[in-house]
VOGU-3710 file (C-alpha; in Angstrom, 3 decimals, decimal comma):
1> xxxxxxxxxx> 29,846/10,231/34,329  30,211/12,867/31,707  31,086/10,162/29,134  27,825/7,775/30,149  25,587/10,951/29,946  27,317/11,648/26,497  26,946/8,644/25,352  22,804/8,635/26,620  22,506/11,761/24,506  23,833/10,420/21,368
11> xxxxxxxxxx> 21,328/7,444/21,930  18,345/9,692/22,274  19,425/11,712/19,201  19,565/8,664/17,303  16,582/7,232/18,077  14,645/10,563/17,495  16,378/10,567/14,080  15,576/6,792/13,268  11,690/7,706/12,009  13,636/10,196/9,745
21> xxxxxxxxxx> 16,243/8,197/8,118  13,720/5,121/7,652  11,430/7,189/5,705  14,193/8,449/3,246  15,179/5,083/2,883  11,898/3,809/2,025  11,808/6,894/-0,203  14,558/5,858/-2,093  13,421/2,212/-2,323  10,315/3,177/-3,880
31> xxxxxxxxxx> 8,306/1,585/-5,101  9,191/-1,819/-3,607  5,721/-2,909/-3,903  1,998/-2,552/-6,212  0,725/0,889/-5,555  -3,356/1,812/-5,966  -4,562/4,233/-8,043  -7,972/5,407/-6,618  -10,487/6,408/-9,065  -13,434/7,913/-7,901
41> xxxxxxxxxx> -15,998/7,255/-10,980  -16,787/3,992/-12,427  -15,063/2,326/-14,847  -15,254/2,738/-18,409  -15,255/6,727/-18,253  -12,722/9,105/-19,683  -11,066/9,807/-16,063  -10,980/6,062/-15,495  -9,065/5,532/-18,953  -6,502/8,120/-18,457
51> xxxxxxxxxx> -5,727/6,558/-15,021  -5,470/3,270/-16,835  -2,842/4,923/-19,182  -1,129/6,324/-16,513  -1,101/3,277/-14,123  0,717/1,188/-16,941  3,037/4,286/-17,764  4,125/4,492/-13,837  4,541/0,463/-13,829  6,194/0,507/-16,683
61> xxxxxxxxxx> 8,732/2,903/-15,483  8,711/2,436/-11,810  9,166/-1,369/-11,929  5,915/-2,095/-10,019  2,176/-2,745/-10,076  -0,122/0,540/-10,151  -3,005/-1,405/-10,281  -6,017/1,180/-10,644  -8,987/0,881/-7,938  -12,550/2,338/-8,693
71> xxxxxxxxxx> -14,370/3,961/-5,962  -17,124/5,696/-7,256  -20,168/7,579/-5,109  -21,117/10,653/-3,784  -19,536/13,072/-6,676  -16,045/11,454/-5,987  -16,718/11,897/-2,064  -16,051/8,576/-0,779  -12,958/7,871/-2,489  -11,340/10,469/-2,067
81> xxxxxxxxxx> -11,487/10,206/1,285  -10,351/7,138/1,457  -7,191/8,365/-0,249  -6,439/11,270/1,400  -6,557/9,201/4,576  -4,610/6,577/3,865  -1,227/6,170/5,115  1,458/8,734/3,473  3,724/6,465/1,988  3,094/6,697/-1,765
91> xxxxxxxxxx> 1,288/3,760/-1,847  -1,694/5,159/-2,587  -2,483/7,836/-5,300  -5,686/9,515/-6,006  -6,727/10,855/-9,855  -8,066/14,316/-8,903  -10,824/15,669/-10,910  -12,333/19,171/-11,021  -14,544/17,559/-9,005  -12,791/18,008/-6,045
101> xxxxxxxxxx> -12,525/21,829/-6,573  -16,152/22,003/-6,683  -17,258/20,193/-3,785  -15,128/21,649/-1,345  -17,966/24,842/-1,194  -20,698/22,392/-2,466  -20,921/20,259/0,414  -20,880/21,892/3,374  -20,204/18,303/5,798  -17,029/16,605/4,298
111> xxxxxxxxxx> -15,023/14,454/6,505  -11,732/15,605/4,790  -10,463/19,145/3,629  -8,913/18,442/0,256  -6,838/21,429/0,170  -5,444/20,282/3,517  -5,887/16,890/3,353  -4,215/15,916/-0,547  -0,957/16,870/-1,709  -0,532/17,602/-5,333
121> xxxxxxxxxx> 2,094/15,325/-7,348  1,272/16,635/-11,037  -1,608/17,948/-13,207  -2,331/16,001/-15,864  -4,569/17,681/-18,365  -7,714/19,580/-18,820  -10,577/18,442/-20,620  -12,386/21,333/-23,192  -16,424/21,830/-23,005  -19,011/23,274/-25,531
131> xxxxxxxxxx> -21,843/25,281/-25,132  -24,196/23,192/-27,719  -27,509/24,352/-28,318  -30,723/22,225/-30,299  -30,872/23,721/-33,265  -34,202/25,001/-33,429  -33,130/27,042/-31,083  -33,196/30,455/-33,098  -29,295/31,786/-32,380  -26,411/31,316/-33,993
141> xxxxxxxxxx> -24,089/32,996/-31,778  -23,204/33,208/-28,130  -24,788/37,033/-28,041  -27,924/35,818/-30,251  -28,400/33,213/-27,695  -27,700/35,660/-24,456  -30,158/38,352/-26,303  -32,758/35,705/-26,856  -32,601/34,216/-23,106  -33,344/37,866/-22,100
151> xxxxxxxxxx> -35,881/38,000/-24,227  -37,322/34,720/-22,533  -36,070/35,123/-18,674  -36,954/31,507/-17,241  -38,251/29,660/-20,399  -35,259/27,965/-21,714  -34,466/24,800/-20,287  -30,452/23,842/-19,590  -29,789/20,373/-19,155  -27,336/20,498/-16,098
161> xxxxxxxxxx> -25,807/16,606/-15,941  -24,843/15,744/-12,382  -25,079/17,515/-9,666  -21,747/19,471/-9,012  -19,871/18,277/-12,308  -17,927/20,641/-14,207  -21,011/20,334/-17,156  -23,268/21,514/-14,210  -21,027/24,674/-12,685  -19,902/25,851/-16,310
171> xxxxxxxxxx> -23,489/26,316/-17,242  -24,103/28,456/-13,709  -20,157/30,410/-14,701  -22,290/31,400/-17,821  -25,402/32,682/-16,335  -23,543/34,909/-13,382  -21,148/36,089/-16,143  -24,299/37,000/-18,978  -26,871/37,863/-16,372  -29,206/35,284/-17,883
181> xxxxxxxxxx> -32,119/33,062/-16,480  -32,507/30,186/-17,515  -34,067/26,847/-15,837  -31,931/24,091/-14,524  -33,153/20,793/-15,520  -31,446/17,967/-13,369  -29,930/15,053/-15,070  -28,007/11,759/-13,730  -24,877/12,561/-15,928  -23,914/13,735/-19,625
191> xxxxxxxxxx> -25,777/10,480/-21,490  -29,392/10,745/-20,225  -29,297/14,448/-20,491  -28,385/14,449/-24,523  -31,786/12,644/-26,117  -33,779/15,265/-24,650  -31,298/17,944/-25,884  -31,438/16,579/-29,231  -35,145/16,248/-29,100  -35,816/20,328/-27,495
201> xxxxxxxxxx> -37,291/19,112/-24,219  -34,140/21,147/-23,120  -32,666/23,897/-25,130  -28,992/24,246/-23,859  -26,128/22,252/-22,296  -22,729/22,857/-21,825  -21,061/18,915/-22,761  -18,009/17,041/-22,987  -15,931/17,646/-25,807  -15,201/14,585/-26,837
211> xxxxxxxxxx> -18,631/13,030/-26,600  -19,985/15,968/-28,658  -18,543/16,326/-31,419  -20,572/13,937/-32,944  -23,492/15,087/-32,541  -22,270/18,141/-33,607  -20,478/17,441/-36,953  -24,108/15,547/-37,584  -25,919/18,812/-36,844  -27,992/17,467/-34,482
221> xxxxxxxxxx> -26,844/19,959/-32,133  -25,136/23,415/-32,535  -21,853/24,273/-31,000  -21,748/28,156/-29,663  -18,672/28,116/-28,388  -15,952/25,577/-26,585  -15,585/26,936/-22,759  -11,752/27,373/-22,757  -9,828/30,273/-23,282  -8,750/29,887/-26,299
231> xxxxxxxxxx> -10,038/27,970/-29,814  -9,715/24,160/-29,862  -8,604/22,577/-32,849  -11,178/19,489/-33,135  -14,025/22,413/-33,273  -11,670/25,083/-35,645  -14,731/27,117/-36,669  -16,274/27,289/-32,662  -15,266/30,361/-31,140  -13,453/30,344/-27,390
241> xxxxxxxxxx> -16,394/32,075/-24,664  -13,846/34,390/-23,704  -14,048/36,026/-27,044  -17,746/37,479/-25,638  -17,450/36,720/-21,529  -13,984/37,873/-20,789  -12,312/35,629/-18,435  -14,575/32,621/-18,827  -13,169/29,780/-18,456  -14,534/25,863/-17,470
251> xxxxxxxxxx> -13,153/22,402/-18,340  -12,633/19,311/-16,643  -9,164/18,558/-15,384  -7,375/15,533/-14,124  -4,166/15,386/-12,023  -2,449/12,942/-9,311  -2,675/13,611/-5,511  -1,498/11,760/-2,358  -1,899/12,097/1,222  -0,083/14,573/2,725
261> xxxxxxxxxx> 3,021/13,924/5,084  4,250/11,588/2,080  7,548/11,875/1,938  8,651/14,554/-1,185  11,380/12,510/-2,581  7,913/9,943/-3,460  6,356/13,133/-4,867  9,232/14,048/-6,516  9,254/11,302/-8,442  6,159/10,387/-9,081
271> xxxxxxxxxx> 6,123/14,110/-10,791  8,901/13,381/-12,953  7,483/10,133/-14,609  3,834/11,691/-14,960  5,346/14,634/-16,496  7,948/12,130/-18,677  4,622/10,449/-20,235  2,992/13,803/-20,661  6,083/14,385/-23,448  5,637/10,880/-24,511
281> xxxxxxxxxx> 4,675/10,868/-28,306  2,641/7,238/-28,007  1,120/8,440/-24,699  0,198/11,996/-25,852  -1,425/10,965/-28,687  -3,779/8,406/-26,309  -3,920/11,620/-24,655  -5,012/13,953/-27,892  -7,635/11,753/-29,352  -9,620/11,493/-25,559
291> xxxxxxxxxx> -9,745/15,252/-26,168  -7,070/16,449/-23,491  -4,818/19,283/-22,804  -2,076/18,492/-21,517  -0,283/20,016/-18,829  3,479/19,298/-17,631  4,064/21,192/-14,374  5,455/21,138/-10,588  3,269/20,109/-7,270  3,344/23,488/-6,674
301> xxxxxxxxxx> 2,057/24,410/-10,256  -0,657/22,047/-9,568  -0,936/23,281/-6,077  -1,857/27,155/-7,014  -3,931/25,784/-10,149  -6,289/23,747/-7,045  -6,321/26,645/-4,925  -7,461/28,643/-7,756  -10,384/26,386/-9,257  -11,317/26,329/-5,773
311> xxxxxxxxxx> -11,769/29,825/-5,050  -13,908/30,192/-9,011  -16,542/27,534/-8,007  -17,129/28,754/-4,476  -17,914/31,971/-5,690  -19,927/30,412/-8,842  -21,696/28,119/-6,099  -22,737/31,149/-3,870  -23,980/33,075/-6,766  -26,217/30,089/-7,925
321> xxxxx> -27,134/29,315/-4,603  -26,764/25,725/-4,376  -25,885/23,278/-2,037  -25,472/19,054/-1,749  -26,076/18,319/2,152
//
């Protein structure tokens, strides 16, 4: 009787184990088949390149398809829910964008909690912005400009592209920070919003690196200052905002999520090959010239750098006051 009852035991322990020990094994196996990439803006853009680079890194070095999948809508909304709820099994990744940070206090409905919901594999890289300025605009410097917006509480127009974008929330980080009022001007995104910046229906936008310099090197516009902490080199002569607004500090930022419950020997190394092309010479000068940052770090380095952007644009987005839904 003893033995039977033994024997029942060691059954039931086994079977409670089996979930366990096929996961590691899958684990180990992976990736034994084409993985998504979900990319939550259309294609063409500069997060939908780098997920292109990225997708034919991973398959390159993993052996299997990462075949990238645009879902675009809703500032990033719908796909990444649809990531974060798919099943945890590494077979689907989601490119996080800064995005993400900024909706969780922008929209006030979600259906998913992306702190909760997404666990971090590996930032990628952060993406620099400029305070540009039309040029008949009459400062020449980030305190010029803050004295003259004083000056004219209310009258200066600042093109703010997108509704929740890291161009719109950096302008908003700059007037809580200077104690300036200026007059949001909505725009679809970055492109519409430039003629009319060029042309001094609006006065002021915080843009894209990479898409600006351009316009900048032409003199069309005027570059103020690039919103990271310290100087970029494509803009040598453009001071950092920090140097007048200590502590500012806005740019767009890319990294890799999946759902979470997927197993950490996945995330493990999924980090390792990210982080492998991050110190790729070929890959990190694709990187350079899309104006990027890099950043080679842990999930948990990318973990604490979420939480963090987080915690900036909630209290950026309860200062300005604004809300999605």
């Amino acid at each position: 009787m003893k033995l039977q009852r033994r024997r029942v035991l060691q059954l039931a322990t086994g079977v409670v184990a089996l979930p366990a020990l096929l996961r590691q094994a899958a684990a180990q196996a992976y990736p034994a088949r084409p993985v998504r990439l979900i990319v939550t803006v259309p294609a063409g853009g500069s997060p939908d390149i780098i997920a292109r680079l990225f997708a034919q890194w991973l398959s390159e070095r993993l052996g299997q398809a990462f075949v990238v999948e645009n879902r675009p809508g809703a500032s990033s909304n719908i796909g990444t829910e649809l990531a974060v709820k798919a099943p945890p099994d590494g077979y689907t990744l989601l490119l996080a964008i800064s995005s993400n940070a900024i909706n969780a206090s922008l929209y006030r409905h979600l259906n998913y909690n992306f702190i909760r919901d997404a666990a971090p594999v590996a930032k990628i890289a952060r993406i620099p912005l400029v305070m540009e300025i039309n040029p008949a605009v009459p400062a020449k410097t980030v305190p010029e400009f803050i004295a003259y917006a004083k000056a004219n509480p209310g009258k200066i127009n600042m093109a703010a592209p997108g509704m929740g974008s890291p161009l719109y929330v950096a302008g908003e980080l700059f007037k809580m920070m200077a104690g300036v009022d200026m007059a949001d001007v909505p725009y679809q995104g970055e492109a519409p919003a430039v003629p009319d910046l060029i042309s001094g229906q609006a006065q002021v936008m915080f843009g894209v690196m990479p898409s600006s310099v351009g316009y900048i090197r032409d003199g069309r516009l005027r570059a103020l200052a690039v919103t990271t902490a310290t100087r970029q080199e494509v803009l040598p002569g453009v001071p950092a905002m920090a140097e007048f607004l200590p502590g500012y500090e806005a740019s767009g930022w890319y990294g890799i999520v999946v759902p979470t419950a997927t197993p950490p020997e996945i995330v493990a190394t999924l980090n390792k090959e990210i982080n492998a092309g991050l110190a790729d010479p070929q890959l990190k000068k694709r990187l350079v010239d899309l104006g990027c940052n890099m950043s080679i770090g842990s999930p948990g380095d990318f973990a604490k750098f979420i939480a963090d952007e987080t915690d900036k644009w909630a209290k950026v987005i309860g200062f300005a006051g604004i809300k999605a839904d």
